[in-house]
ROZASE-913253 format. One record per residue (C-alpha): x, z, y; residue in one letter. Coordinates in steps of 0.02 Angstrom, whole numbers, plus 50000, padded with zeros to 5 digits. Layout:
<r c1="X" c3="Z" c2="Y" residuo="a"/>
...
end
This chain:
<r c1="49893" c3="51682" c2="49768" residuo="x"/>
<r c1="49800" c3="51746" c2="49632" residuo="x"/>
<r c1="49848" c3="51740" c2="49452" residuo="x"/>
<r c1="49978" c3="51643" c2="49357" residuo="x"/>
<r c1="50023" c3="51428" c2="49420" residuo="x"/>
<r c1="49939" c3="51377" c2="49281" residuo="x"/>
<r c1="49773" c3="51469" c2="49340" residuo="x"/>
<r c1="49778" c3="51421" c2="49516" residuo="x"/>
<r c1="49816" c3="51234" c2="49468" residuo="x"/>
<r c1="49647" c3="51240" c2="49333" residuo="x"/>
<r c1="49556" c3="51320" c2="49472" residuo="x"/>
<r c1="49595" c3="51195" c2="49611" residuo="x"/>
<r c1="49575" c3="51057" c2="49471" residuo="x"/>
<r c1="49385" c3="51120" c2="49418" residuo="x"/>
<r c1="49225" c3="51052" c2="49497" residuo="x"/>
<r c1="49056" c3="51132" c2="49536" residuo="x"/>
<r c1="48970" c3="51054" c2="49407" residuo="x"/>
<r c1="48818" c3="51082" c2="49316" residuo="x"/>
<r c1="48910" c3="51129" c2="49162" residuo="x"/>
<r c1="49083" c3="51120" c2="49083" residuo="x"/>
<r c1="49135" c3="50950" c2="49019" residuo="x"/>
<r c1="49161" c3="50947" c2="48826" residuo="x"/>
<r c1="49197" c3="50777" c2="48790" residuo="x"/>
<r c1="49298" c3="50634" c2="48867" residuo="x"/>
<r c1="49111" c3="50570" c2="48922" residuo="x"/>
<r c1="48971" c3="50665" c2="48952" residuo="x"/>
<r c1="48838" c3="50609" c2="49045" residuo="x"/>
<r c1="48754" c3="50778" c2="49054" residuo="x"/>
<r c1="48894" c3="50835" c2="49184" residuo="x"/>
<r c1="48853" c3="50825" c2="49355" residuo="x"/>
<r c1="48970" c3="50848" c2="49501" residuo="x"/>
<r c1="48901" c3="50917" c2="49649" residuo="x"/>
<r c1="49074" c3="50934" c2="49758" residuo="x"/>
<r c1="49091" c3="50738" c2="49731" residuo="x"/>
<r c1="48931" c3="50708" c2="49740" residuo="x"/>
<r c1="48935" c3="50788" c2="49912" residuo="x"/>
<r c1="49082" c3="50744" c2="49988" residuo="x"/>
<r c1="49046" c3="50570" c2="49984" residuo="x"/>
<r c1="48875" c3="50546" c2="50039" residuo="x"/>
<r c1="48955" c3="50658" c2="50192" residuo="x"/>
<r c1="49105" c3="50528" c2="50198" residuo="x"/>
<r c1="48978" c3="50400" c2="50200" residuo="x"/>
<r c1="48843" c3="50462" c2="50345" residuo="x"/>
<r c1="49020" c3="50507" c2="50432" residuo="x"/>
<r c1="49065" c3="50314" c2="50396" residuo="x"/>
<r c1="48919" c3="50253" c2="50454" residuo="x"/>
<r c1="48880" c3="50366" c2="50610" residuo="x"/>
<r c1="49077" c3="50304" c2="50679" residuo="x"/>
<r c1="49030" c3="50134" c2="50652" residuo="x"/>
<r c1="48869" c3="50149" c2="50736" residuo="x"/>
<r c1="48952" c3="50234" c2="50901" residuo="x"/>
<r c1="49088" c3="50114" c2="50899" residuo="x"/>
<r c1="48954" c3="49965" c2="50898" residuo="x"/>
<r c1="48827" c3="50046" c2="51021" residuo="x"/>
<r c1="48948" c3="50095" c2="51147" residuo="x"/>
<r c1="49049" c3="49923" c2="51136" residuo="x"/>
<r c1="49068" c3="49825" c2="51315" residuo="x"/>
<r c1="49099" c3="49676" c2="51378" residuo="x"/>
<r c1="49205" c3="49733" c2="51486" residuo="x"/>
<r c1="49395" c3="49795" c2="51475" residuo="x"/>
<r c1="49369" c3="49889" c2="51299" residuo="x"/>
<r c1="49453" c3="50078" c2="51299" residuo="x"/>
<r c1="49571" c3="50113" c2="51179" residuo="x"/>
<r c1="49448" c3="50177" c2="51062" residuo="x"/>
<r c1="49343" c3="50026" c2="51065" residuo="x"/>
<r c1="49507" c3="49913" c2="51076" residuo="x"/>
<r c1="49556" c3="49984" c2="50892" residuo="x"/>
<r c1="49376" c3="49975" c2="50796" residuo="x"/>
<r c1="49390" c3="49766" c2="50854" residuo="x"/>
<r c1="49545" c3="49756" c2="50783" residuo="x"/>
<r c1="49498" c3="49849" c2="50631" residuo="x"/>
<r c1="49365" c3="49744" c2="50628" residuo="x"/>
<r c1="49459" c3="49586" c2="50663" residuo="x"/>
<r c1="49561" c3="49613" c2="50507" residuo="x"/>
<r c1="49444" c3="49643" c2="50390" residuo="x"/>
<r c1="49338" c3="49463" c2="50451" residuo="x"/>
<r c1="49502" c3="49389" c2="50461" residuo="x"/>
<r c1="49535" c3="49439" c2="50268" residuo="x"/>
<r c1="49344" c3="49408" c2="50244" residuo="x"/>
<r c1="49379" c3="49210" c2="50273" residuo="x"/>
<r c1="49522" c3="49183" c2="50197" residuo="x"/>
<r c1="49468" c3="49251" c2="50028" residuo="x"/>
<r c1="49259" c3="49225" c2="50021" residuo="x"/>
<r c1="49223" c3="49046" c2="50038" residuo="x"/>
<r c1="49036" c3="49049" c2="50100" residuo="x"/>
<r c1="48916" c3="49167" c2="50181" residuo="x"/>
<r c1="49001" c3="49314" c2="50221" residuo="x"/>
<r c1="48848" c3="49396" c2="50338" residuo="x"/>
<r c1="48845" c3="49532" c2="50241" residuo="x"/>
<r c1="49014" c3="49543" c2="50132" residuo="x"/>
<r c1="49111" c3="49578" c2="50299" residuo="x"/>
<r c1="49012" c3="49721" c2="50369" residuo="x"/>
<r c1="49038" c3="49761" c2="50167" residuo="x"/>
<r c1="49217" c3="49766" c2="50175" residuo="x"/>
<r c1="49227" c3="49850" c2="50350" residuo="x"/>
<r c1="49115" c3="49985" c2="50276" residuo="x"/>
<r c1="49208" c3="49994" c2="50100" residuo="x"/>
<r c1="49371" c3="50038" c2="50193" residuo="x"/>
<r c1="49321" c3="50136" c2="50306" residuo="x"/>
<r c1="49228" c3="50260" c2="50186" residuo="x"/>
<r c1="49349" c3="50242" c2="50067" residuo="x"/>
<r c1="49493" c3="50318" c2="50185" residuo="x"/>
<r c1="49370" c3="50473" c2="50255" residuo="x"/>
<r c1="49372" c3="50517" c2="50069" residuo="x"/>
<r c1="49545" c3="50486" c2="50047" residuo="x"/>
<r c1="49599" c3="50580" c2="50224" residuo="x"/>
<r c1="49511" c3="50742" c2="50150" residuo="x"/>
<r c1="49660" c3="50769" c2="50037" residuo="x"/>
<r c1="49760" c3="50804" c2="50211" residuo="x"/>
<r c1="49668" c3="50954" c2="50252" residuo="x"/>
<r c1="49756" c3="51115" c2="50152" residuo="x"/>
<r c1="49696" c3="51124" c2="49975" residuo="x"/>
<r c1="49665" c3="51301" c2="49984" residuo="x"/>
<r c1="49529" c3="51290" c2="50163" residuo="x"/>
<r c1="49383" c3="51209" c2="50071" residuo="x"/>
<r c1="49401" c3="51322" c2="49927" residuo="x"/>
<r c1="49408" c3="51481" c2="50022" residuo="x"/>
<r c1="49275" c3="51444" c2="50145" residuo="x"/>
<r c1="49160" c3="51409" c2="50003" residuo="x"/>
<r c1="49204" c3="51569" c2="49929" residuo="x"/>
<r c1="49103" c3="51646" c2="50087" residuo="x"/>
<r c1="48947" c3="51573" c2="49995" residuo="x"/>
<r c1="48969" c3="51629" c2="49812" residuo="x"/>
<r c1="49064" c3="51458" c2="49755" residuo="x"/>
<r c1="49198" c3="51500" c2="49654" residuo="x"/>
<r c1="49235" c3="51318" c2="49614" residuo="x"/>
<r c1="49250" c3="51172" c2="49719" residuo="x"/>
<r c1="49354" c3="51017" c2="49716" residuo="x"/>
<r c1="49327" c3="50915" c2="49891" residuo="x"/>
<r c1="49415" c3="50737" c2="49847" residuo="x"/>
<r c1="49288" c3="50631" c2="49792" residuo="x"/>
<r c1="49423" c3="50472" c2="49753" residuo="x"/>
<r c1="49545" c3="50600" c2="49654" residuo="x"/>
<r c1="49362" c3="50634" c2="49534" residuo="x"/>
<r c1="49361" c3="50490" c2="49400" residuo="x"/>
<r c1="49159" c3="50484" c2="49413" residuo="x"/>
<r c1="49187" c3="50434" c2="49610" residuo="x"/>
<r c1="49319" c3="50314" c2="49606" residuo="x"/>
<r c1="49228" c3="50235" c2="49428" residuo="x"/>
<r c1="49047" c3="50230" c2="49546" residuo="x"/>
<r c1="49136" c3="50135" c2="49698" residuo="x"/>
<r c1="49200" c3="50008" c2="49591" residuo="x"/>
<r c1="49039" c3="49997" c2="49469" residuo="x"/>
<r c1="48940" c3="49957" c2="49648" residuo="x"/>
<r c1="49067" c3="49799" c2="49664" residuo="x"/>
<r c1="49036" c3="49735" c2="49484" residuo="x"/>
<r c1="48831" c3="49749" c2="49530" residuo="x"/>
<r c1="48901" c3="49670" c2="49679" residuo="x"/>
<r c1="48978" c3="49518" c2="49569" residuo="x"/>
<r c1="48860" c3="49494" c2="49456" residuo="x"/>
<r c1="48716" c3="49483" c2="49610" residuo="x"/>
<r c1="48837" c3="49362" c2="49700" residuo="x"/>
<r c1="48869" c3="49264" c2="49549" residuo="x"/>
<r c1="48682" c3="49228" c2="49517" residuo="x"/>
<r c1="48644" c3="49198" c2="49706" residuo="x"/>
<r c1="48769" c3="49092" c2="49720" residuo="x"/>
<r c1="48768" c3="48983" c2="49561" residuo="x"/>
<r c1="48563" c3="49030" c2="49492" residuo="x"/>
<r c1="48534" c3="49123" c2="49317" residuo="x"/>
<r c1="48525" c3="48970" c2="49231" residuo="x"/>
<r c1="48732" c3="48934" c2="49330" residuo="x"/>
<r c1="48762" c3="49114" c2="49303" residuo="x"/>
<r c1="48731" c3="49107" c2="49124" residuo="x"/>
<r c1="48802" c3="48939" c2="49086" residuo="x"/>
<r c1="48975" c3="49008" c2="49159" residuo="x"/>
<r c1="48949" c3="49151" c2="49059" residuo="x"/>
<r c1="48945" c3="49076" c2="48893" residuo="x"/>
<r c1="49045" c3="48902" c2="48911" residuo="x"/>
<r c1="49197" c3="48966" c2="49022" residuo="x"/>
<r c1="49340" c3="48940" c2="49008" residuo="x"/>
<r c1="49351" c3="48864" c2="48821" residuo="x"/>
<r c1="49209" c3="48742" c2="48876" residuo="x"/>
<r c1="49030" c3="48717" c2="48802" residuo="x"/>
<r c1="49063" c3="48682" c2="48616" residuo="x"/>
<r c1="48939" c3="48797" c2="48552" residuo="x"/>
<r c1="49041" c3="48871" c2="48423" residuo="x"/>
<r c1="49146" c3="48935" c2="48578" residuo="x"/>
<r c1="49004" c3="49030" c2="48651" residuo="x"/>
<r c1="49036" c3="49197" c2="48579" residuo="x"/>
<r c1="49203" c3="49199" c2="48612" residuo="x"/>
<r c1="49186" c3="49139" c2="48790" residuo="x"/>
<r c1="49047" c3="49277" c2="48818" residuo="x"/>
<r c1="49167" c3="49404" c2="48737" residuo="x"/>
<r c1="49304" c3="49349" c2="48862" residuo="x"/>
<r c1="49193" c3="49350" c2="49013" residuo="x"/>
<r c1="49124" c3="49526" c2="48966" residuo="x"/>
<r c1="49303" c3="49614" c2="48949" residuo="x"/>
<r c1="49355" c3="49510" c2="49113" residuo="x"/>
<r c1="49209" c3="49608" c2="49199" residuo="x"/>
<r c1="49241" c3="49776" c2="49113" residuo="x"/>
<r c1="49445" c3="49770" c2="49140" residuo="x"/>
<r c1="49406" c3="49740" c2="49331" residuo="x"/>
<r c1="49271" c3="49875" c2="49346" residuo="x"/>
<r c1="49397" c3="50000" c2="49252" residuo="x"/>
<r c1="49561" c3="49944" c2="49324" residuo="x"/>
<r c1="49469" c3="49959" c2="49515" residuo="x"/>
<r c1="49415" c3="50115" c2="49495" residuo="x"/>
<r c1="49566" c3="50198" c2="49369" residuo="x"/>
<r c1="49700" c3="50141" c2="49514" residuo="x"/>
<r c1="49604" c3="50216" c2="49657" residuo="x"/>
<r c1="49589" c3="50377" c2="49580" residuo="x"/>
<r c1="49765" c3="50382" c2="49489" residuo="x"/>
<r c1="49862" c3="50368" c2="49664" residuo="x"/>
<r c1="49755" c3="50509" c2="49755" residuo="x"/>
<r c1="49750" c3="50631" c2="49594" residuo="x"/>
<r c1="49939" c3="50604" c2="49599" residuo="x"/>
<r c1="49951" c3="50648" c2="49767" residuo="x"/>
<r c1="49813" c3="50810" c2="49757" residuo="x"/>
<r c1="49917" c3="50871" c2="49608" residuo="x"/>
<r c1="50072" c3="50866" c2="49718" residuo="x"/>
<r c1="49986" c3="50951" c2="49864" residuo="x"/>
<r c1="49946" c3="51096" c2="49738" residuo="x"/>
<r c1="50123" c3="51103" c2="49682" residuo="x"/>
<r c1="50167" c3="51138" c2="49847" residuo="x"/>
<r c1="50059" c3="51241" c2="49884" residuo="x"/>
<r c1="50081" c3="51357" c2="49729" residuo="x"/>
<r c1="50280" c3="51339" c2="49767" residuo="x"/>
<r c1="50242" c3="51405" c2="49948" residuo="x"/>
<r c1="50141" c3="51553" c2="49877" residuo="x"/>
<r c1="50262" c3="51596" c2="49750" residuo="x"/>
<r c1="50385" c3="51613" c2="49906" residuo="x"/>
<r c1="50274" c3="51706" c2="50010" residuo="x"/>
<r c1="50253" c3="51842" c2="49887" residuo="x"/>
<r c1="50409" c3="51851" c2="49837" residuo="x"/>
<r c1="50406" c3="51791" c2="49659" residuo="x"/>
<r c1="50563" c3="51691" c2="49687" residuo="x"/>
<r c1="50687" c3="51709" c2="49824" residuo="x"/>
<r c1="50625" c3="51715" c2="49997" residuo="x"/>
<r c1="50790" c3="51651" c2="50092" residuo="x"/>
<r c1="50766" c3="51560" c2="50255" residuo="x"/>
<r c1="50818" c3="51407" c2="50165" residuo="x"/>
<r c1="50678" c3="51408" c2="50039" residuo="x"/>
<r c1="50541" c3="51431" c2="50168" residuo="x"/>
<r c1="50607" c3="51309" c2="50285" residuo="x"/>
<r c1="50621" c3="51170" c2="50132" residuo="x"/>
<r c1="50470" c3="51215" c2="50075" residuo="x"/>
<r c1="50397" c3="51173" c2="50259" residuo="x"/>
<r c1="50489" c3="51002" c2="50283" residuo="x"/>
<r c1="50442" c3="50957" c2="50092" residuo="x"/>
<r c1="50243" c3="50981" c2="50130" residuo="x"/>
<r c1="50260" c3="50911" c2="50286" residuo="x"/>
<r c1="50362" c3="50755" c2="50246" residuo="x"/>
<r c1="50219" c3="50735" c2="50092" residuo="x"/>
<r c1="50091" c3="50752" c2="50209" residuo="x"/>
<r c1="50152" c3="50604" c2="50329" residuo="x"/>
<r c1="50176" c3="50496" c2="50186" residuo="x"/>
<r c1="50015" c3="50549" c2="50113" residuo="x"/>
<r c1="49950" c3="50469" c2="50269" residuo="x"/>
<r c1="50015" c3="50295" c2="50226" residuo="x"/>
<r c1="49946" c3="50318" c2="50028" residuo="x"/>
<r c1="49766" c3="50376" c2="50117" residuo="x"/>
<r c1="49745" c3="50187" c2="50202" residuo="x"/>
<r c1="49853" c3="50077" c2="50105" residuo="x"/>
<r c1="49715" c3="50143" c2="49938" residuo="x"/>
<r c1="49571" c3="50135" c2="50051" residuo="x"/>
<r c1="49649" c3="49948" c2="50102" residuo="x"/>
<r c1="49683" c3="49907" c2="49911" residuo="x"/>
<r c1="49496" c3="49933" c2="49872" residuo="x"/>
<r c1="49439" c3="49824" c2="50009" residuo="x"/>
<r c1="49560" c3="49680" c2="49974" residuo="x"/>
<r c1="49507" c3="49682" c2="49773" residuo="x"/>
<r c1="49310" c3="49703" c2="49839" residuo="x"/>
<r c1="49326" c3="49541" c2="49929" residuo="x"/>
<r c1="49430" c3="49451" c2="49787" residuo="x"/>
<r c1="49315" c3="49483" c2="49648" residuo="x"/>
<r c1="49148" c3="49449" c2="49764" residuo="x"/>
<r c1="49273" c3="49294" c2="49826" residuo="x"/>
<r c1="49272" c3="49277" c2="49620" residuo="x"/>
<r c1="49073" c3="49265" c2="49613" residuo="x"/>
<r c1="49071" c3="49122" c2="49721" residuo="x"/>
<r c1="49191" c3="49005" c2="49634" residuo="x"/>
<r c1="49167" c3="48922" c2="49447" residuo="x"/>
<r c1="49277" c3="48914" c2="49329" residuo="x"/>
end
């Protein structure tokens, strides 16, 4: 481990980007590790659903094909109970939402320090692999579902519905109200677009930072910077470890949390006020 902790944690915590972030936003920033990573999480997504679809039976389903139905199941299941209408497409939505969602999540469980060093090889000195741990990912998922709401919300009610809603709910249509109910309706939208995104990538930054702590406390051990007794090493080992399984649980239950709160606030879209 090169350098001093607080070097290797600013390394691990910088993206290849076109250039350095000065401000809290800055559009001019572009993030090519997130960028990326999640298109590959997504073809990855999409390829497993695709094999698990084209090589379904009729027959007595293998174990393989046995899960993906009952991954499906439960996401149709949840799909009724919360979106009262057509859910052709909002199903295959929610299937694909949590299942992309938790590839991006599961590549926190591979060592911080492979991705980094293997794109060393090719002259990248920087590269953060977590898309969902990136603020600009987990803020782009959940600014898809607000499109999402507002495209349900006018298919399912008309502009003229859509609108109506917009301005007379939930103070009614006294026209004096209008501003105030468009004011409410706006920060509704905005506070579910920010809150969607802010708690996806709060829990997996969380657990990235913690996987760099140990990381940097195993490499501190390893050379020696603070006593290397058989006790430290073999805490150190059951400490990553035991994160790591519990990481596990974080990885799907966030990938499930998105899914849920995609099909409530589409569920939203299809009910007045």
């Amino acid at each position: 481990m090169a350098g001093t902790a607080t070097e290797y944690i600013q390394h691990h915590l910088t993206h290849l980007s076109t250039v350095k972030q000065t401000s809290i936003v800055d559009f001019s920033v572009f993030n090519f590790d997130t960028a990326v990573f999640s298109i590959a999480m997504m073809i990855l997504a999409l390829w497993v659903l695709y094999s698990a679809a084209r090589k379904a039976t009729t027959g007595v389903p293998g174990k393989w094909q046995c899960a993906v139905e009952m991954l499906v199941e439960m996401v149709s299941d949840q799909a009724k109970s919360i979106v009262h209408g057509d859910r052709t497409f909002i199903a295959p939505l929610a299937l694909t939402v949590f299942v992309w969602v938790t590839f991006m999540n599961a590549i926190d469980l591979i060592p911080v320090d492979l991705l980094p060093a293997i794109g060393s090889w090719f002259g990248i000195h920087y590269l953060r692999p977590l898309p969902t741990a990136d603020l600009n990912g987990s803020l782009g998922i959940s600014c898809g579902v607000l499109l999402l709401m507002i495209y349900y919300g006018i298919k399912i009610k008309g502009i003229a519905g859509f609108n109506k809603e917009l301005f007379t709910a939930p103070f009614g249509n006294f026209i004096l109200l209008w501003p105030f109910n468009f004011l409410l309706n706006i920060i509704e939208y905005i506070a579910k677009t920010v809150s969607l995104g802010m708690r996806l990538f709060g829990n997996m930054y969380a657990g990235e930072l913690l996987f760099f702590l140990i990381a940097l406390l195993t490499g501190m051990l390893w050379q020696g910077e603070i006593g290397m007794t058989a006790f430290g090493v073999i805490g150190q080992f059951f400490a990553g470890l035991c994160w790591w399984l519990f990481h596990i649980l974080i990885v799907l239950l966030q990938a499930f949390i998105m899914m849920m709160l995609t099909l409530v606030y589409i569920g939203q879209s299809h009910e007045g006020h």
